[in-house]
N, C-alpha and C positions, 0 to 999 in steps of 0.2 A: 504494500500500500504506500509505503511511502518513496519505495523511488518510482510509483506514478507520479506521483506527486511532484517528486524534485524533476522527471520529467517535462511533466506542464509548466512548472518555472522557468527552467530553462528557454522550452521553446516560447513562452511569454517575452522574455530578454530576448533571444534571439527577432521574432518579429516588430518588437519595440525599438532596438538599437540596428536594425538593418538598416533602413533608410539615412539616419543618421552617418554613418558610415560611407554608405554610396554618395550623399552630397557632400562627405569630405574628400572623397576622390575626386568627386567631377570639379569640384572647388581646386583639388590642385592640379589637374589634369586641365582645366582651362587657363589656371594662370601661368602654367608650365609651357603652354601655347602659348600667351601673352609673351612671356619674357622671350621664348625662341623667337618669334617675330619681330619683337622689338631689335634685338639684336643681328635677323638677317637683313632688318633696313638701314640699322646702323652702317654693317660692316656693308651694302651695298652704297651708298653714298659715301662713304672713306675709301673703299677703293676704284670705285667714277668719278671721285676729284681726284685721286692721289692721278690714276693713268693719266686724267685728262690734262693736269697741270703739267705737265713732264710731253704731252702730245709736241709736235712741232706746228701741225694745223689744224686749224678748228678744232682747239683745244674741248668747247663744248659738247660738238658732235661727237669724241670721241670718249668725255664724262656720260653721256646721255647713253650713250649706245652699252657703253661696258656695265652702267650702275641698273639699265632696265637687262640685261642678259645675267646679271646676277643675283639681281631680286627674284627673275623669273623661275630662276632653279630651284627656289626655296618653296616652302608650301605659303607662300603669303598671298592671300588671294587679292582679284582687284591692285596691282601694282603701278604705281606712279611717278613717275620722275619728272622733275623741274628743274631748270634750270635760270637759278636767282641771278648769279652773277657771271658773265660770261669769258672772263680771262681772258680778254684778246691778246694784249699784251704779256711781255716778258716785265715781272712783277705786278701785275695787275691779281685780282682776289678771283679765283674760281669758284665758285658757290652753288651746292646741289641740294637739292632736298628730295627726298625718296619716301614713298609714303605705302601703306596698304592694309591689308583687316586679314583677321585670322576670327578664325568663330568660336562663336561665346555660346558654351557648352550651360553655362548657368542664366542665359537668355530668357528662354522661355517659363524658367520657372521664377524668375526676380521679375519678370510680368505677370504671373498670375499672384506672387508673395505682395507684389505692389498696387495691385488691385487696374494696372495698366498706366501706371504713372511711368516705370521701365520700360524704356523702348526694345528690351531686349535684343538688340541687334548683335553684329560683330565689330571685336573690339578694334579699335581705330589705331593704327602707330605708324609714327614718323619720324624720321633722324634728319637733321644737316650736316652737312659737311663741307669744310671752307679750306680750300689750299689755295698760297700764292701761285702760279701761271712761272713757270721756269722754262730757261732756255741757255743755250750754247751756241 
């Protein structure tokens, strides 16, 4: 009788603390996307200005081209590249900014916890990155 008993406890805890559990995974299983994305837009605008500042011509074309074929390798969806400042010269500020979204695994449910004030969407990141325009 009584390890019925300690049975039905258990399985009470275990149906009680289940969910709890699954929403600290997805909790870090999204920010763990967050942070990866944050960082392939970073290291994609450091190195589409670093190539572009070092290019000999059309220093932009050549930030634009390398920072959007490196974002694109990454899982960062919707990828954007801009080009703030365009280096023409030798010392002149090359300036990129790289942008994109990665999905927000706790979207849908911080919209219904919110009663639809959370737009639930996917989470937004963007990096700059500034190098002087070099030459020889």
């Amino acid at each position: 009788m009584l390890t019925r008993g300690r049975r039905a406890v258990e399985s009470l805890e275990a149906i009680i603390t289940l969910p709890f559990a699954m929403l600290v995974v997805m909790m870090i299983v999204t920010f763990g996307f967050a942070i990866y994305a944050q960082q392939a837009v970073q290291n994609a605008a450091n190195y589409g200005a670093r190539v572009g500042a070092t290019a000999q011509s059309c220093r932009s074309c050549v930030a634009y081209t390398t920072a959007k074929e490196t974002v694109e390798r990454s899982f960062v969806r919707n990828p954007r590249v801009e080009i703030l400042a365009p280096g023409g010269v030798v010392g002149s500020t090359l300036r990129i900014r790289v942008s994109g979204q990665t999905p927000n695994l706790m979207g849908p449910l911080l919209a219904f916890a919110s009663g639809g004030a959370a737009d639930g969407g996917p989470i937004k990141v963007s990096a700059d990155a500034t190098f002087r325009a070099e030459g020889w």
